[in-house]
C-alpha positions as CSV (number, residue, x, y, z in Angstrom):
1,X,-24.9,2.3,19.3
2,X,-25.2,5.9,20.1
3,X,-28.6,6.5,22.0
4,X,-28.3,10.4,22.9
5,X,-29.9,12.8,21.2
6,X,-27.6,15.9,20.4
7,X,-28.0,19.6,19.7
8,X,-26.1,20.5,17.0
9,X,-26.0,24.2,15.8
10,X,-25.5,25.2,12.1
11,X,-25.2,28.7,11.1
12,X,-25.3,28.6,7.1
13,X,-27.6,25.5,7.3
14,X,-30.0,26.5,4.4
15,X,-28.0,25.7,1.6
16,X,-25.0,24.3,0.6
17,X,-22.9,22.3,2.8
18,X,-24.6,23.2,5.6
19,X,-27.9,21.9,4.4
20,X,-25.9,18.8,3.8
21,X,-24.4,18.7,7.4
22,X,-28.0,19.3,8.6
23,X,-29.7,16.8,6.8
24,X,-27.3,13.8,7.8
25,X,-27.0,15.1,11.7
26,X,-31.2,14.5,11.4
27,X,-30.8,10.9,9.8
28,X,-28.9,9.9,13.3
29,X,-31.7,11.0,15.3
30,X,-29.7,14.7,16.6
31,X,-31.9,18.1,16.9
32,X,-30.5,20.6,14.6
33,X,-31.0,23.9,15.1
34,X,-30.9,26.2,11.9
35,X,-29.4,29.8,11.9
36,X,-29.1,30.9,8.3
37,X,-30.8,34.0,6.4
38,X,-33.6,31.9,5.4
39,X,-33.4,29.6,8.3
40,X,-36.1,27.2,9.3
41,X,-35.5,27.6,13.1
42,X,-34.1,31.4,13.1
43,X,-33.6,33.8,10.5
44,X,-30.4,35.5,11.0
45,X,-27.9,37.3,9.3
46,X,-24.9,35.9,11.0
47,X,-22.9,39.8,10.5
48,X,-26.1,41.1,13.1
49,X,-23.8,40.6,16.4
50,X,-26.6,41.7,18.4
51,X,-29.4,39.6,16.7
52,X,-27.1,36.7,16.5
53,X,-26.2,36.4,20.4
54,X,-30.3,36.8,20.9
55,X,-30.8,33.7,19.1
56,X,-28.1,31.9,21.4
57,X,-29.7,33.4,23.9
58,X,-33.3,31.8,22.8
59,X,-31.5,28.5,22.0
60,X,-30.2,28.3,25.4
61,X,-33.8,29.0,27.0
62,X,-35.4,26.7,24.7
63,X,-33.2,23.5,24.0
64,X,-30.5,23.4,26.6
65,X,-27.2,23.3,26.5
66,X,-25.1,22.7,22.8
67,X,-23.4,19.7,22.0
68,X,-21.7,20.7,18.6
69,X,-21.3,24.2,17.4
70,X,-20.4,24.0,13.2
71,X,-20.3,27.6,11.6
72,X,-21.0,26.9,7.8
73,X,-21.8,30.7,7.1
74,X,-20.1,32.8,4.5
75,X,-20.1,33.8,0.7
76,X,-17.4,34.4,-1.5
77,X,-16.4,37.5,-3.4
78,X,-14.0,37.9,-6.4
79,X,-12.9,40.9,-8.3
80,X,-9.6,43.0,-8.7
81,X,-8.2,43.7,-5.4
82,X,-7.9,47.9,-6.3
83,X,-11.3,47.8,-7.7
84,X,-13.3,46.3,-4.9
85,X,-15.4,48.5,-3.1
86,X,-14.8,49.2,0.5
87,X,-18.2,48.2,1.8
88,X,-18.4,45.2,0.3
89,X,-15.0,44.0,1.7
90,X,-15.7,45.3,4.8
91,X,-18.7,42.9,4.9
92,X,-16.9,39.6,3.3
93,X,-15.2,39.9,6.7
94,X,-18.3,40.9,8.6
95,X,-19.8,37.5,7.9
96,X,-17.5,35.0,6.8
97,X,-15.1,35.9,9.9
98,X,-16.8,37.6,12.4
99,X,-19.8,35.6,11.6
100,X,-17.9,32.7,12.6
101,X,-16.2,34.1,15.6
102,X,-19.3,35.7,17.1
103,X,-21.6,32.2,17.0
104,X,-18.2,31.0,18.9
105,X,-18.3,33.2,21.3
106,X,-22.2,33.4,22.0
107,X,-21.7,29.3,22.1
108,X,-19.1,29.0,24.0
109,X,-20.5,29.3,27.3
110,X,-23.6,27.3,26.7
111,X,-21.4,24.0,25.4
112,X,-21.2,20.9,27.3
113,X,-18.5,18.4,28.2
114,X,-17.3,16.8,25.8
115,X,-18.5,19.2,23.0
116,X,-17.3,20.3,19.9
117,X,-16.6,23.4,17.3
118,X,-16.3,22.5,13.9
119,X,-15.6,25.8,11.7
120,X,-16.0,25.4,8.4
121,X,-13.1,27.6,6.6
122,X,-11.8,26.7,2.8
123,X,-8.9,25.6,0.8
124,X,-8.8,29.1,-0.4
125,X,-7.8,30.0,3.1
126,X,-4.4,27.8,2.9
127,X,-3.9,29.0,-1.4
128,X,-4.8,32.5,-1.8
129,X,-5.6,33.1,-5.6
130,X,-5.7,35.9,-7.9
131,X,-9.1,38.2,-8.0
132,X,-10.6,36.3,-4.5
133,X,-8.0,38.6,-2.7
134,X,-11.2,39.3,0.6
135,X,-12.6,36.1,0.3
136,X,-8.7,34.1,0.6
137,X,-8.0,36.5,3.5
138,X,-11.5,35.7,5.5
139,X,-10.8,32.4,5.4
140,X,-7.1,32.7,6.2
141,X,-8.1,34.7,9.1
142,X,-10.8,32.0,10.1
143,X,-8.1,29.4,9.8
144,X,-6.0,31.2,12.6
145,X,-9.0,32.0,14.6
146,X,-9.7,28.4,14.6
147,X,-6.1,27.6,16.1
148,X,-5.8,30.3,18.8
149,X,-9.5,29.0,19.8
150,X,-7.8,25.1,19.9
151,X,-5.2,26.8,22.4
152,X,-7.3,28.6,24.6
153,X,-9.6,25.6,25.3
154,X,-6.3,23.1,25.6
155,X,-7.6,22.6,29.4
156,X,-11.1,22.2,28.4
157,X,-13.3,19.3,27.3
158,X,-14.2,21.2,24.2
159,X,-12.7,20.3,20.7
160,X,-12.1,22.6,17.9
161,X,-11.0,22.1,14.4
162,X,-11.4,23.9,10.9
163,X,-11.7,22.0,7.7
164,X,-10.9,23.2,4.4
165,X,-12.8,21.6,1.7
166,X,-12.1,22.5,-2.2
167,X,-14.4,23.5,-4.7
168,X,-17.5,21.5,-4.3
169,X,-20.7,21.3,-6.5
170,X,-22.9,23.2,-4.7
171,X,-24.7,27.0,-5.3
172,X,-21.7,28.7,-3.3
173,X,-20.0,29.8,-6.7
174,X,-23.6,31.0,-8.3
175,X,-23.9,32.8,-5.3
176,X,-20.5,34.6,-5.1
177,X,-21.0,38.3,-5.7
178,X,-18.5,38.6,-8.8
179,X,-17.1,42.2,-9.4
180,X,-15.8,42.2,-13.3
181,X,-14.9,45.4,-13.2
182,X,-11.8,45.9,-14.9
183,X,-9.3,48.9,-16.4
184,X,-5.8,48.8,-18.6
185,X,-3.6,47.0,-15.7
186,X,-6.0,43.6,-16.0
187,X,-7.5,43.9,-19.2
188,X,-10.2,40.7,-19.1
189,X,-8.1,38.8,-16.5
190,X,-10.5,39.2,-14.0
191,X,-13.4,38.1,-16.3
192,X,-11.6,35.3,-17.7
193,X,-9.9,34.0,-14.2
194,X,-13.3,34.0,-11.9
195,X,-16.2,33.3,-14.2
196,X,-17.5,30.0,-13.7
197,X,-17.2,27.5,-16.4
198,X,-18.9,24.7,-17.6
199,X,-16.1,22.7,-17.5
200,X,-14.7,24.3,-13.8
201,X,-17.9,22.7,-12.6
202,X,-17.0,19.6,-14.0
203,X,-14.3,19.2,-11.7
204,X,-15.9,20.3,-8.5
205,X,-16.0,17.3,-6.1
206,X,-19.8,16.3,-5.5
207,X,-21.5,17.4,-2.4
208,X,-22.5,14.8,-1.5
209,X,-18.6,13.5,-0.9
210,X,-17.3,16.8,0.9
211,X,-20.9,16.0,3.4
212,X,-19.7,12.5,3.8
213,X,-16.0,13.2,4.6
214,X,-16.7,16.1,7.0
215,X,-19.0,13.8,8.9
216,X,-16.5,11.3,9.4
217,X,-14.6,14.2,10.8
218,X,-16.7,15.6,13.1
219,X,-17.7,12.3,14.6
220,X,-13.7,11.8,15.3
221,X,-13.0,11.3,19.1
222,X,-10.2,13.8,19.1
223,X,-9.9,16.4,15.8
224,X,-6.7,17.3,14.5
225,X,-6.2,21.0,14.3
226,X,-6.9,21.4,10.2
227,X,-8.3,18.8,7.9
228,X,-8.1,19.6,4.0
229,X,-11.1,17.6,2.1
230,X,-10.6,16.8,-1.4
231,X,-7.2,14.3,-2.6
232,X,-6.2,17.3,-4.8
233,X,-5.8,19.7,-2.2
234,X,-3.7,17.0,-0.2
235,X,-1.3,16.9,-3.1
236,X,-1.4,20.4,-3.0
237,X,-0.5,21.3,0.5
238,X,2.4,18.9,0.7
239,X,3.5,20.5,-2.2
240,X,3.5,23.6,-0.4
241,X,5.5,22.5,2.6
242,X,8.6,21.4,-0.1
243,X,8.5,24.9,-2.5
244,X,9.3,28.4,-2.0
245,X,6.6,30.4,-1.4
246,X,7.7,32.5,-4.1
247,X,7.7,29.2,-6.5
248,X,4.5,27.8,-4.7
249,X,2.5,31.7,-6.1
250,X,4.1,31.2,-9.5
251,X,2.4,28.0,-10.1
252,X,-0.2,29.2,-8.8
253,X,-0.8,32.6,-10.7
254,X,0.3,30.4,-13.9
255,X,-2.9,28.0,-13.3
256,X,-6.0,30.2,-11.9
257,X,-4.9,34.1,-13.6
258,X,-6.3,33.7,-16.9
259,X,-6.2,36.2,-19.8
260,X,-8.4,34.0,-22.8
C-alpha cells in the first residue's frame, strides 16, 4: 500500500477530464494542485507564459517539489479551414500547444526522481478531420512534442507519455468555439459535419471510463510512448498502419464531411 503523499499538477483541472483526473488523485490521499481559468488553487490562463511560470514558481515555494505534471488544458475549434480567422487560430495553438509545452518546461526543473509527465493530447491528433483543421494540428503537434520530450529525458528518471482519448461525454464539445461560417465551396458542410448531435452524444464514451482508463495509465511503472483510449480508436489506428493514407482520408472524409 502506497503511503506517500504526491503532488500532482493539473492544468485544465476545472472541468472535464481534468476535474476527473483531479478528483480520483484526491480519493488516494495525493495534493492536487489546480491551474485552470477558474481554478481553485490558481487562476490561470495557461496561453499567459509569464503568469503561468509565476504560478510554478509559487508552487515550488509553497508545496515542494512535483511528483506528476498532467497538462489537461485546451479547447477545440472547428470551422472551414479558409474561413477561420487568424487570431483565433493563432490562439488554438497558444493554449492547447504552447499551454502544454510551457507548464512542461516551468515543471521540469522542479520534478523529482521518479516523476512523471502525462500530456493529455487527442485522437484527433492521430485522424485529422474535416472543419477541426487548428484543433487536429494542435494536437498533432502536442503528440510530437510529447515524443521529442520522451527522448530528451531517455537518461533521466522522468517518464513521459501522451494519451489520446476519443470523444468523451463531457462539456469539451459545448465548449468548442464553432465557426459556421460558410460560402459556395462548402455550402452547409460545415454546419452539418461539426454541430453536435443528439445522437453524436450518444456515442461518446462516458467520462467516467476515459478517467478510469487514464488512471490505470498514469499509475503504470513505465509508460509507453502513446496510449489511444477508447476500443474504437484501437480499431482505428491499426487500420491505419495497413491502408494508404490516401485510402485511410477517404474513409475518413466519407464518414465525418457531412452535407444533410
Amino acid at each position: 500500500m502506497r503511503i506517500e503523499r504526491r503532488l500532482v499538477v493539473i492544468t485544465g483541472s476545472s472541468s472535464g477530464l481534468g476535474k476527473g483526473l483531479k478528483e480520483s488523485f484526491e480519493k488516494k490521499g495525493d495534493k492536487v494542485i489546480d491551474i485552470s481559468r477558474n481554478g481553485a488553487d490558481y487562476k490561470c490562463d495557461v496561453s499567459d507564459q509569464n503568469a503561468l511560470k509565476a504560478v510554478f514558481d509559487d508552487i515550488f515555494l509553497n508545496h515542494g517539489f512535483i511528483d506528476i505534471l498532467i497538462t489537461s488544458a485546451g479547447y477545440g475549434l472547428s470551422g472551414a479551414i479558409e474561413l477561420t480567422d487568424e487570431q483565433e487560430a493563432k490562439k488554438q495553438f497558444d493554449v492547447n500547444f504552447f499551454g502544454t509545452t510551457n507548464a512542461v518546461k516551468y515543471a521540469l526543473p522542479l520534478m523529482k526522481r521518479n516523476s512523471k509527465i502525462v500530456i493529455i493530447s487527442s485522437a484527433a491528433g492521430i485522424f485529422p478531420l474535416p472543419f477541426k483543421a487548428y484543433y487536429c494540428a494542435s494536437k498533432s503537434a502536442v503528440n510530437s512534442f510529447a515524443q521529442s520530450l520522451k527522448m530528451e529525458l531517455n537518461r533521466t528518471n522522468i517518464d513521459v507519455t501522451s494519451i489520446c482519448p476519443g470523444d468523451i461525454r463531457t462539456n469539451f464539445t459545448e465548449n468548442r468555439v464553432k465557426n459556421y461560417e460558410t460560402n459556395e465551396r462548402y455550402g452547409k458542410a460545415v454546419e452539418i459535419s461539426t454541430k453536435p448531435t443528439e445522437k453524436s452524444e450518444k456515442r461518446r464514451m462516458k467520462s467516467e471510463y476515459a478517467v478510469n482508463a487514464m488512471m490505470k495509465i498514469i499509475e503504470k511503472k513505465k509508460f509507453k510512448p502513446q496510449y489511444i483510449i477508447g476500443r474504437q480508436y484501437h480499431i482505428f489506428y491499426a487500420f491505419k498502419r495497413l491502408v494508404t493514407t490516401k485510402f485511410l482520408n477517404s474513409c475518413i472524409t466519407k464518414i465525418f464531411y457531412k452535407t444533410k
